[in-house]
N, C-alpha and C positions, 0 to 999 in steps of 0.2 A: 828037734830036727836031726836027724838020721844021716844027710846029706848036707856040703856047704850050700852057699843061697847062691842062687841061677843069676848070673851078671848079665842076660836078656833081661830079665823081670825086674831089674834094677835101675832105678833112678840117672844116678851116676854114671852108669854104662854109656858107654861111645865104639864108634864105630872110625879109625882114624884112618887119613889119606895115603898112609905112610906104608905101603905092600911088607915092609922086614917087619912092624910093630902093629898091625891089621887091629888093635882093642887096645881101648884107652877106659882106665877110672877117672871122671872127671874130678871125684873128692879126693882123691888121693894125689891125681897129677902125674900120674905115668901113663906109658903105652907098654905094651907088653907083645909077644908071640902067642903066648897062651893066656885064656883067659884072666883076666884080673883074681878074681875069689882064686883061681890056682896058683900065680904067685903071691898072690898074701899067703895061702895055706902051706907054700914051700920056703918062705921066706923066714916068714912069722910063727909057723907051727900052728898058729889057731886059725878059725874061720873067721872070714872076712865082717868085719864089725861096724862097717860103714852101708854095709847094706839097708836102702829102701826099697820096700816095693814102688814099682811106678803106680801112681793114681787110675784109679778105674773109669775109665771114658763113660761120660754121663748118657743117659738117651735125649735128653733134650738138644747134646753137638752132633747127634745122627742125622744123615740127609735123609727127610719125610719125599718119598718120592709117590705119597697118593697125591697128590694134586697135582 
């Protein structure tokens, strides 16, 4: 990987109530201004290591709308 990992595409990612801190890591347990993976990668100097992809939405939880 070329680039850190996308904290949309992520598990853990949150989106918080809080206008100054707008992104939350839920594994980690902060809020941030800028994306989580970017303060880990300013913090920590490495790319964010708690990254999951989120799970791929199955076809069987899609609404069948021929009937």
């Amino acid at each position: 990987m070329t680039q850190g990992p996308n904290c949309f595409k992520c598990q853990h990612f949150a989106i918080s109530w809080q206008p100054s801190m707008p992104y939350a890591c839920r594994l980690l347990g902060f809020k941030s201004k800028a994306l989580p993976a970017i303060e880990v990668l300013r913090i920590d100097g490495r790319v964010c290591q708690g990254y999951t992809a989120k799970p791929l939405k199955s076809a069987s939880k899609k609404l069948d709308l021929r009937a």
